[in-house]
C-alpha positions in Angstrom: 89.4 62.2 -79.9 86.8 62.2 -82.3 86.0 58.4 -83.6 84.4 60.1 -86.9 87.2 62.6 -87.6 89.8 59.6 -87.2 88.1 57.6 -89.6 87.4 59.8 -92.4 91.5 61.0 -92.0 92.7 57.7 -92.5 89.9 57.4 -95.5 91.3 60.6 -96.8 94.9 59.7 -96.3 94.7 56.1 -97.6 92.9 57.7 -100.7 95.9 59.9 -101.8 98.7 57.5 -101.4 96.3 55.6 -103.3 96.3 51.9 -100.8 93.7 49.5 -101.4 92.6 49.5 -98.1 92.7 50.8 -95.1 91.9 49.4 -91.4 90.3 51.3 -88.6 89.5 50.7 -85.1 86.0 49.6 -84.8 82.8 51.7 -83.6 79.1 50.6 -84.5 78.6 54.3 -86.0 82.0 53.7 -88.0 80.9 50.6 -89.8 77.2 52.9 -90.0 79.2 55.5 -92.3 81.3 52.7 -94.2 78.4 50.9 -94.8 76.5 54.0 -96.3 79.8 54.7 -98.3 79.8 51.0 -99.9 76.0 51.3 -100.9 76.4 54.5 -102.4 79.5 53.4 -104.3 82.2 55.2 -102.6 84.6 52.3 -101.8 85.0 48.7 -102.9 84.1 46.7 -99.7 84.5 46.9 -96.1 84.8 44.1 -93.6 85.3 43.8 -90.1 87.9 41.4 -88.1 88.4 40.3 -84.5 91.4 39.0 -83.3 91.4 36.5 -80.4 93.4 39.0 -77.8 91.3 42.2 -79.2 88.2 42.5 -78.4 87.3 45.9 -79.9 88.0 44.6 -83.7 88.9 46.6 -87.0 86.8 47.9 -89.7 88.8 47.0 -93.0 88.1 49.5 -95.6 88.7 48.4 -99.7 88.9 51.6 -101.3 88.2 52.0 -104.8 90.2 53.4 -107.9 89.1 53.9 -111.7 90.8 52.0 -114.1 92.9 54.5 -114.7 93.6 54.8 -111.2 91.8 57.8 -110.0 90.0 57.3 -106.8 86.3 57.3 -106.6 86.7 59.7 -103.3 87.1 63.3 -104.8 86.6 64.7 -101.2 85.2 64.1 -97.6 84.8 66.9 -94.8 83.4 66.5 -91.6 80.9 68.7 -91.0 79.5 68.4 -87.1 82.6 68.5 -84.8 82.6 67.9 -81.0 83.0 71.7 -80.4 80.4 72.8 -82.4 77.1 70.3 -83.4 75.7 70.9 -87.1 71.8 69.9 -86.7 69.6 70.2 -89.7 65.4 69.6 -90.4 65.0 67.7 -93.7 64.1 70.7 -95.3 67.4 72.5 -94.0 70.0 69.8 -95.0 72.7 71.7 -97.6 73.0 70.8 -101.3 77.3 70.4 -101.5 78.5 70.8 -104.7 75.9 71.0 -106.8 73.1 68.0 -105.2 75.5 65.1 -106.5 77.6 64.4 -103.1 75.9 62.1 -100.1 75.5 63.9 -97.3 75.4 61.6 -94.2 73.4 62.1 -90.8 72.8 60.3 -88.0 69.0 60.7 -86.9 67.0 59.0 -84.6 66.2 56.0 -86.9 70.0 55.5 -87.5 72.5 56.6 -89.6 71.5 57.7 -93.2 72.1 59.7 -96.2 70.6 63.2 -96.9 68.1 61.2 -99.6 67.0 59.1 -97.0 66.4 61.8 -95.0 64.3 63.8 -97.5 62.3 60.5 -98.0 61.5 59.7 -94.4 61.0 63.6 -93.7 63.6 62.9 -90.8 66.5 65.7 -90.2 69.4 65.1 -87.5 73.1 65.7 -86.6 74.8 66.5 -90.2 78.1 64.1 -90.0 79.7 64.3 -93.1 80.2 65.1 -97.0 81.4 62.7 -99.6 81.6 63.9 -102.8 
């Protein structure tokens, strides 16, 4: 099953039934993309919890709603599946909607956004769209 996929579904789902949070099994690139998603303003907070008898953990997502309780999360799309890889140059990397959304890759210094990207002249493997 694909780890990404998973967690941007139960992002995705959470977001409509409109839940505060949301908790997901842990992965290091997981916690990468909820990271980038908290400093970008996405979602309220994120935090990650071990039990004593699992060892593998959670990834708590706080998702975030206006005040008049629309949700910050318009959309998110996966964009490099396990079928089919999506690799980009920095020059290559796709304006969504107009430049506003983050687009997130994982590259060889880690996993960033496509600003990041542009700024360290670094392309990689296109993960997802957030808008």
């Amino acid at each position: 099953m694909d780890q990404i996929a998973d967690l941007l579904t139960r992002i995705r789902n959470a977001n409509l039934r409109q839940k505060d949070r949301v908790d997901v099994p842990h992965a290091r690139i997981k916690l990468e993309i909820v990271r980038i998603l908290k400093e970008e303003g996405f979602i309220a907070n994120y935090k990650t919890l071990f039990t004593n008898g699992n060892k593998r953990g959670t990834i708590r997502v706080f998702l975030k709603f206006s005040p008049q309780k629309e949700s910050v999360i318009q959309g998110i799309e996966r964009v490099s599946k396990p079928g089919l890889r999506t690799y980009r140059s920095y020059r290559d990397i796709p304006r969504v909607r107009g430049g506003f959304p983050v687009t997130i890759l994982s590259t060889s210094q880690g996993v960033i956004t496509n600003r990041q990207a542009k700024e360290k002249k670094i392309g990689g493997e296109i993960l997802c769209h957030v808008w």
